[in-house]
N, C-alpha and C positions, 0 to 999 in steps of 0.2 A: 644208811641209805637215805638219800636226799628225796621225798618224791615231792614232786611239782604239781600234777594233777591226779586227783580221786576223783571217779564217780561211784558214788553210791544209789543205790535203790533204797526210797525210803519209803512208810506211809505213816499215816498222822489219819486220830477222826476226825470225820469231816469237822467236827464243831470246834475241833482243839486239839492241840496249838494250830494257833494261825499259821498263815505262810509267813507274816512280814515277824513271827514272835518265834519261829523258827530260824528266819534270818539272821534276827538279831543275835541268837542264840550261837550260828554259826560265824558270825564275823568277831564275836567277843574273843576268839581263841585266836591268840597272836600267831601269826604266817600266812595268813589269808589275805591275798594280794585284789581274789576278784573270785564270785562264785556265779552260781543262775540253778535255779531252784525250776524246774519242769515241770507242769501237772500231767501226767501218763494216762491217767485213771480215776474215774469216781464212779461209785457206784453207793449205795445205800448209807452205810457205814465207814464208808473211808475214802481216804484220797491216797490216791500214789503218785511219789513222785522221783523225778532222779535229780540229785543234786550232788554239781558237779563244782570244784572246788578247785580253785587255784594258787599257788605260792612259790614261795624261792625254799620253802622247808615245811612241808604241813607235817604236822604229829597228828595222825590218820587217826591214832587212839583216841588222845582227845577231843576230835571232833566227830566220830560217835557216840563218845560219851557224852558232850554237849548237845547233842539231837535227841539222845534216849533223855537227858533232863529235862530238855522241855516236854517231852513226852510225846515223842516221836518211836516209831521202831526200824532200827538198821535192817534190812534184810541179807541184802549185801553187796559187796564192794567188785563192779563190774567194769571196775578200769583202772591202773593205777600208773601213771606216766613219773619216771624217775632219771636220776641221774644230770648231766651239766645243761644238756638243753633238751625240747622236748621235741617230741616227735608224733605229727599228724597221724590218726589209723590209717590205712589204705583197707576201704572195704572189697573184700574177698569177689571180684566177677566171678559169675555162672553163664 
């Protein structure tokens, strides 16, 4: 399966890892065309964020594993856009 866009839920303590050392962490793994790192949330202890991640082929594994090294934690994976081209959500009217 090809996928093209993951978003993930992550959070990180506030003091560590950085966002820009989180970044880096995430553009190191080859297929990553263009991401954007969200802050959701801060509160005492922690930041949350969602980072959302783009390419012509991401290995989804690897780049949890690269967030959990720098010392990040994946919570979870809240979108995952696959296949030859992608396609916009259409949010649900009420």
């Amino acid at each position: 399966m090809r996928v093209r866009r993951v978003l993930l839920k992550v959070d990180r303590a506030k003091d560590r890892p950085g966002t820009l050392t989180l970044a880096a962490a995430i553009d190191r793994i080859a297929g990553v065309e263009g991401a954007v790192i969200t802050v959701t949330s801060i509160d005492m202890e922690t930041v949350g964020m969602d980072v959302t991640v783009e390419g012509d082929d991401i290995d989804v594994t690897a780049r949890i594993a690269a967030i959990e090294r720098a010392g990040a934690a994946v919570h979870s994976i809240d979108e995952i856009a696959f296949g030859e081209r992608l396609i916009e959500r259409v949010p649900r009217s009420r």
